[in-house]
N, C-alpha and C positions, 0 to 999 in steps of 0.2 A: 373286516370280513363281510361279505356280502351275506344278505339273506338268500336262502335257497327256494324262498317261497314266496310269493307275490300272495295280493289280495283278492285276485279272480283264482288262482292259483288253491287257495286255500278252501272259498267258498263251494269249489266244485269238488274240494276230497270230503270236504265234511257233509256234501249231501250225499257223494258216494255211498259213504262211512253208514249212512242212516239206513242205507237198505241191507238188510241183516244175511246173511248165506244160507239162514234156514228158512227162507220164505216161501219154501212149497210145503212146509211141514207144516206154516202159521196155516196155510190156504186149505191144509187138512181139517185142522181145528175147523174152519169155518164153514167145510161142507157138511161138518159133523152137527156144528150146531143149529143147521139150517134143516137136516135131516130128522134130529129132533122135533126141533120146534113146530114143522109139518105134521109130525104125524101126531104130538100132542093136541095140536090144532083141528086134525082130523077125527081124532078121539073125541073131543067134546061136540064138536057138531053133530057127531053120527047120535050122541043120547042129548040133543038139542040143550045143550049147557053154551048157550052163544057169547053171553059174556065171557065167559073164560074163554071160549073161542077168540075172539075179537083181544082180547090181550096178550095170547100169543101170536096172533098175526100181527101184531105191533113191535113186535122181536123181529118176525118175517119179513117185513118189509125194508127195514135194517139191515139186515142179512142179504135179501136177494128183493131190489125194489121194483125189478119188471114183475114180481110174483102175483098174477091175473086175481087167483082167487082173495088173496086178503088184501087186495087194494080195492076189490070191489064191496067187501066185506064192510071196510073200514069207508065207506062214503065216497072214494076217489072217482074220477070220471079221466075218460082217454079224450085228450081235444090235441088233434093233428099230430099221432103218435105220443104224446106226451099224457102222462096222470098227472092230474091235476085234483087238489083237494074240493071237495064237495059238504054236503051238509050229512052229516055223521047222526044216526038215528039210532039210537037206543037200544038193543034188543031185547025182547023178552024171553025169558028162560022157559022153557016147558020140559026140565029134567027130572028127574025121581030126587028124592029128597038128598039121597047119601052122592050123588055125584057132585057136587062142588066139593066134596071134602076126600073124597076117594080123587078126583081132579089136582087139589092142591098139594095129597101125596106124591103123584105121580110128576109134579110139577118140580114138589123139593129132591126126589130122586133124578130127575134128569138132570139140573143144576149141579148136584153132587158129585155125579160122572161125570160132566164138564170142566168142572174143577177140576178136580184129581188129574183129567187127560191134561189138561193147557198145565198143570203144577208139573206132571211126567216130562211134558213135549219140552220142556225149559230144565230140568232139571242139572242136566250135565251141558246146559251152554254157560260160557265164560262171561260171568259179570263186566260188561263193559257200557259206556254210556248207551251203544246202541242198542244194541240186545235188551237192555235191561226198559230202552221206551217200547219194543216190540211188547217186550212179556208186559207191563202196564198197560198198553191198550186190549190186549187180550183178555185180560183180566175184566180192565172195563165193560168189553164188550159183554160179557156177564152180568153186567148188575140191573139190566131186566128182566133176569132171572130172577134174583134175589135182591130187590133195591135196597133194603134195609139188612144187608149181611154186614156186623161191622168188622171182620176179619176182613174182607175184602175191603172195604174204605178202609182198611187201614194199612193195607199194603199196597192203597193207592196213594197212600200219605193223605189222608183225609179225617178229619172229628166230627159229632155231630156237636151242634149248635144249638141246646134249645132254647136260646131264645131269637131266634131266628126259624125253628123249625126244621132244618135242612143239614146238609152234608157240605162242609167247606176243607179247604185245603188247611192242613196244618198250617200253613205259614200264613192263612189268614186269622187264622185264631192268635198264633204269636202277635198278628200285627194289632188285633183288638187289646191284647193286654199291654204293649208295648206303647200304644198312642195312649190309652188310660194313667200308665206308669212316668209315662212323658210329663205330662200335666204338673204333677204331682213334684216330680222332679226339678223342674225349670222354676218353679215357685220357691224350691225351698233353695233354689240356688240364687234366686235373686235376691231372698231374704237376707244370705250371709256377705251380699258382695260388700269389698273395703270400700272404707269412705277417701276420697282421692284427698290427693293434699298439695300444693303448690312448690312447683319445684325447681330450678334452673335448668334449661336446654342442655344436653349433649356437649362435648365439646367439637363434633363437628357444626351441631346448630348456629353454636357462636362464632365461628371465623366466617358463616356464609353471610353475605349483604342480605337477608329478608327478617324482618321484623316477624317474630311471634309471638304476640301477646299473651297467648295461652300457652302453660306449662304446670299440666299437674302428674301426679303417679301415684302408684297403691300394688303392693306386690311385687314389689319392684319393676314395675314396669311404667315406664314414662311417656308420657302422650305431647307431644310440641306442637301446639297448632296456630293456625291463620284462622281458624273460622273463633266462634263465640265460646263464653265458657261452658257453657249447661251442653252444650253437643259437645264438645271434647269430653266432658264428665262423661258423656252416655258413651261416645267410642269407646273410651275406657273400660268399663260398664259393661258394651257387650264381648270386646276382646276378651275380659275374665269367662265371663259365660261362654264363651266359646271352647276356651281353656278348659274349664271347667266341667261341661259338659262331654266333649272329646275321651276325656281320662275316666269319666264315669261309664259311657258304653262303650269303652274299649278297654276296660279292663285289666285285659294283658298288654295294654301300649305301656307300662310304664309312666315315666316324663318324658316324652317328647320334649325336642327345642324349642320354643316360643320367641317372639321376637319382643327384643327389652326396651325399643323405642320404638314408636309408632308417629313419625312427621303427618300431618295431616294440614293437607293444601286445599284451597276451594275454587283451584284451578287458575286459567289466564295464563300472565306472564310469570305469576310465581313459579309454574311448572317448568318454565326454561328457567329460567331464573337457579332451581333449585337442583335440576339434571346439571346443569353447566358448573354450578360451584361446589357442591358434596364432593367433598376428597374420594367416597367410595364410586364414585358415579363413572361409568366407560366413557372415553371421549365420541360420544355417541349419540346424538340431537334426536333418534327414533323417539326416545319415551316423552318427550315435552312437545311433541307434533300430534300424538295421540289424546282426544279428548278428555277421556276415560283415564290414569293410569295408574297401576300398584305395583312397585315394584321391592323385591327384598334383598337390603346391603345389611350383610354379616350379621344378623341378628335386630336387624331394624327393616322397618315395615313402611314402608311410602304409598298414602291414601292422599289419591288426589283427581277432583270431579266437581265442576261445578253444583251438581247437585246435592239436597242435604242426603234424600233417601239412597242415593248410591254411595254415600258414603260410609252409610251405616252397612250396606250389603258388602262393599269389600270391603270393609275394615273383617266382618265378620268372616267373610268366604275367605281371604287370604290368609287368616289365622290360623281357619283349620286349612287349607293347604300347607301352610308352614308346618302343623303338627304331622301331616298325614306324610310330606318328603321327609321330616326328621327320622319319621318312628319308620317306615313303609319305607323309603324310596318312590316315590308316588313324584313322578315327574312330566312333561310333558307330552312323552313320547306314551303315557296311560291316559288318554283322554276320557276316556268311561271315568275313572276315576276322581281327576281331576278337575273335571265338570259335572259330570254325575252326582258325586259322591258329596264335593265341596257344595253345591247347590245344596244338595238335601238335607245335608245337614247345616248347612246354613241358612235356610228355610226355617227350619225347628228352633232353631234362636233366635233369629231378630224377625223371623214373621212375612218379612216382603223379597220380593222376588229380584233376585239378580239381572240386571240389564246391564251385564259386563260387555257382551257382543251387541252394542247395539252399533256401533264401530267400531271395527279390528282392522290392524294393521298384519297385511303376510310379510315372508321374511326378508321379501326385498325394500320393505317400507313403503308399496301402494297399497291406496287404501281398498277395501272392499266393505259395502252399506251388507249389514244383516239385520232382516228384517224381522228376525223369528221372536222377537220379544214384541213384537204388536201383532201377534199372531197369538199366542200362546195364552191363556187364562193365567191371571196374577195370585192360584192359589198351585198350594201343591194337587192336589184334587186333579185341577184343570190339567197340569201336566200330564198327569198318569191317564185321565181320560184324553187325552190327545196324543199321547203313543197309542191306546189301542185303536182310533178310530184310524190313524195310519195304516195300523194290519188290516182293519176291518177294511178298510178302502182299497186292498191289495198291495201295498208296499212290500216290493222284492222281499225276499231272505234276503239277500246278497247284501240289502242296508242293514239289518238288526248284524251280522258276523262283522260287516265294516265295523259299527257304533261298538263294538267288543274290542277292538284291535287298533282302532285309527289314532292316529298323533293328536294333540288338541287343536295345532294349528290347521291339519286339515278336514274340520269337521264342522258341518251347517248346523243348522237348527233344528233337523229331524234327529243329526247324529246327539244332539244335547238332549234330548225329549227322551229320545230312546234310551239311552245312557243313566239318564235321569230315573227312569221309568226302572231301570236293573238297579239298580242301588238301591230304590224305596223298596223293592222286595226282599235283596239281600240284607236290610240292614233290619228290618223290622220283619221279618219272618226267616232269615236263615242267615244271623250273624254270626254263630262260629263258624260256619265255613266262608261267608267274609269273611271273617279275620284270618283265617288260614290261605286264602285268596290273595290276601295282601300282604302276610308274611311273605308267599313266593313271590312277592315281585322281584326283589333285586336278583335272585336266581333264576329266573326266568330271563329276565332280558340276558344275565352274562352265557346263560345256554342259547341264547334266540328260540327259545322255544314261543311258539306262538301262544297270545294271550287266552283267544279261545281252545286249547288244546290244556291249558290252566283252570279253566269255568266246567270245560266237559270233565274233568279230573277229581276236581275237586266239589262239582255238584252232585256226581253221577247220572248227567242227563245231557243228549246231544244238544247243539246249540236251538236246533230246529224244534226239540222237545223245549228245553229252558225259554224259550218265547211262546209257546202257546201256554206253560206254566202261570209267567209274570203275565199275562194276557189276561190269563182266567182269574188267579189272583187281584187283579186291577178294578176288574169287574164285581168280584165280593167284597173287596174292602171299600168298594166305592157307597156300599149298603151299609156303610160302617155307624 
C-alpha cells in the first residue's frame, strides 16, 4: 500500500498543526500583560523609584519593542528607524523610603492575576502537542515577572541547580546524573568481563578457502579472525560490553538476540574472498566492493575494514544495532535510530567515533563520497555542538522533521548530526519515553503512521517545540 503522505507533505501539516485555533485569545493575554506592566512602570516613575521603573520596562520592551518611552529609558538609541543598544546608565532613586516595598507588592499582585488569567485562558483547551507549546511559552513569558517562582519552572519542566546557580531543564539534570552514573557503570562492567579462551571456527569458517589464525570465545560467543590476537581479545571485549551495557539502560529490553559469531576481516581480497564463499552469503558481489563492510548472517556478525579503530567502532555499533532490531524492530527504514541511536551509544562504549559513512554504497551499488566525518568533531560533545550551530546558522525545519522520518539510506551528514543530536537527549534525559518511542516501532510502521506523529505522541511537544528543546538542552549540558 502506498503512503498517503509524502515528506514535504508532512512538514507543512505539522507547522500547520503549531498555530493553535485560540490565537486571538493568546494575543489577549499579551495586551493584558503589556497594559500592566505600563502602568506599573508609570507608577514608579511618577514617585521617582527609576530602578524599579527601568526593570519593568525590560518586560516592556519584550512585549511591545517599538515602545519610545522604555527604550529610551533603558540606553537604546533610533539610527535609521531602527533601536539600537546604547550605553545604559544607572539611575538614582529619589523615592520615600516605603515605595520600593509597597512597589514589589504591587509587583507580586500583578504576576498573580496573570497567572490565574493565562492558567483560566488554557484551562478547557485539549491537551495536545500543540496547544500545550502555546500554554509553555505563555507561561514563560511570565518569568520576568517572577524569575525565581519554582512552580512556574516547574511546569516549564525546569530544576534549579545550585551548583551552577541557575534554572535548567529537567532533562539536563537527568543528563548530569546519568553521565556521572555512566562512569561508574562501564568500569564496573569492564572489571567482570570473561577471559576469552581458544576455540575452533564455525562450521561455516571451515569449509571457506581463508586462513584464520585467530579463534577465541567467552560467553558463548565466538570471535574468528584474520587480524592479531590481543585485537580479536579486545573485539570480543567490547562486543560483551556493548551487550552488557544495552541490557543495563534498557531495562525492560529483556535479552535481546546478539550475534554468536563475529568473523572479523582486515579487509582486501579477504572481503571477496569471504562474500563469495559463506554458505549464508547472497550471490551478490555489492558487500566485498564496499570499503568499509558489516554485515549480519543468522546470528553472525561480519567486521571488515582495513582499519584497526573502525573496527572496533562496528564491531561495537552493529551490536547494538543487532540488539536494538531483535528487542525494537529498529531497521533501516528508522534511520534516527539506527544511526542516531547505534552511534550514541556506541560512543559510550568504545569511546571513538563511527566513520561508517565515510563511503557508502546507494541501492543501485554506485558509489557516493560523504564527507561528514571530516567535518564533524571526533567527541560526542562536538556532535551536539554541531546540530545546534546548524539551527543557529538557519537550517530549515523541513531538515530536523526529515532527520525524524528519513530511511538510513537516504540520509547525509546533517540527517546523522541531527539524529545523533535527538538520541543523546532522549536517552540521557527522557529514556522512558524512549523506550516507549521504540516499543511503537513495529506498530507504527504496520499502521504507516508517521514517525514524527510517534515523537509529538509520545513527548507531548510539537516537532518544532522538541528542537528548540534538544537545542536548549545541548547548550546546558554542554556546561556540563
Amino acid at each position: 500500500m502506498q503512503r498517503p503522505w509524502t515528506l514535504a507533505w508532512l512538514v507543512a501539516s505539522l507547522l500547520l498543526l503549531a498555530v493553535p485555533a485560540h490565537a486571538q485569545d493568546v494575543g489577549k493575554l499579551h495586551r493584558e500583560q503589556l497594559e500592566k506592566a505600563k502602568g506599573l512602570a508609570a507608577w514608579a516613575d511618577e514617585r521617582d523609584f527609576f530602578t524599579g521603573r527601568d526593570a519593568i520596562y525590560r518586560i516592556v520592551v519584550v512585549l511591545d519593542p517599538s515602545d519610545e518611552d522604555a527604550r529610551k529609558a533603558l540606553g537604546y538609541k533610533k539610527k535609521k528607524g531602527e533601536w539600537v543598544e546604547g550605553k545604559y546608565k544607572e539611575p538614582t532613586d529619589k523615592c520615600e523610603e516605603g515605595v520600593p516595598a509597597e512597589f514589589a507588592d504591587l509587583r507580586a499582585a500583578a504576576y498573580a492575576e496573570l497567572l490565574a488569567h493565562v492558567t483560566a485562558e488554557f484551562a478547557d483547551v485539549k491537551s495536545t502537542p500543540a496547544a500545550n507549546g502555546v500554554r509553555m511559552r505563555e507561561y514563560a513569558r511570565l518569568l520576568p515577572w517572577s524569575p525565581d517562582d519554582p512552580e512556574l519552572h516547574a511546569f516549564l519542566g525546569e530544576t534549579y541547580d545550585p551548583e551552577r546557580s541557575r534554572w535548567i531543564l529537567l532533562e539536563s539534570a537527568a543528563a548530569i546524573a546519568d553521565r556521572a552514573a555512566r562512569v561508574e557503570l562501564l568500569e564496573k562492567m569492564r572489571e567482570k568481563l570473561p577471559e576469552a579462551t581458544p576455540c575452533n571456527p564455525d562450521e561455516y569458517a571451515r569449509k571457506m578457502n581463508i586462513e584464520f589464525p585467530v579463534c577465541v570465545e567467552s560467553r558463548n560467543v565466538n570471535c574468528t579472525s584474520t587480524v592479531d590476537e590481543e585485537e580479536t581479545r579486545a573485539l570480543l571485549d567490547i562486543s560483551h560490553m556493548m551487550r552488557d551495557y544495552f541490557a543495563a539502560v534498557f531495562p525492560r529490553a529483556g535479552k535481546p538476540g546478539y550475534p554468536t559469531v563475529i568473523y572479523v576481516l582486515d579487509g582486501g581480497n579477504l572481503r571477496r574472498a569471504f562474500f563469495s564463499q559463506h554458505p549464508l552469503c547472497k550471490p551478490d558481489d555489492l558487500e566485498w566492493r564496499v570499503p568499509l563492510t558489516s554485515s549480519w548472517l543468522q546470528g553472525r556478525l561480519v567486521v571488515s575494514a582495513e582499519s584497526k579503530v573502525l573496527r572496533k567502532d562496528v564491531t561495537t555499533f552493529q551490536t547494538c544495532g543487532y540488539a536494538l532490531t531483535e528487542k525494537y524492530g529498529v531497521w533501516v527504514e528508522d534511520g534516527w535510530a539506527q544511526q542516531g541511536l547505534c552511534s550514541y551509544l556506541s560512543y559510550n562504549v568504545c569511546g571513538t567515533r563511527l566513520s561508517f559513512w565515510q563511503i557508502s554504497e546507494d541501492r543501485y551499488g554506485g558509489f557516493k563520497n560523504k564527507d561528514w566525518t571530516d567535518r564533524v568533531p571526533p567527541t560526542t560533545d562536538g556532535w551536539l555542538s554541531e546540530a545546534r550551530r546548524l539551527v543557529d546558522e538557519g537550517q530549515p525545519m523541513g531538515k530536523w522533521v526529515r532527520a525524524l522520518a528519513i530511511h538510513t539510506s537516504q540520509m547525509d551528514w546533517q540527517d546523522v548530526v541531527m539524529s545523533h543530536a535527538l538520541a543523546a537527549y532522549l536517552f540521557e534525559g527522557r529514556r522512558p519515553e524512549l523506550i516507549a518511542i521504540l516499543e511503537r516501532l513495529k506498530k507504527a510502521k504496520q499502521a504507516e503512521t508517521p514517525m514524527t506523529t510517534v515523537f509529538e505522541e509520545e513527548l507531548g511537544l510539537t516537532v518544532q517545540d522538541l528542537r528548540d528543546r534538544v537545542m536548549r538542552w545541548i547548550g546546558e549540558v554542554a556546561e556540563i
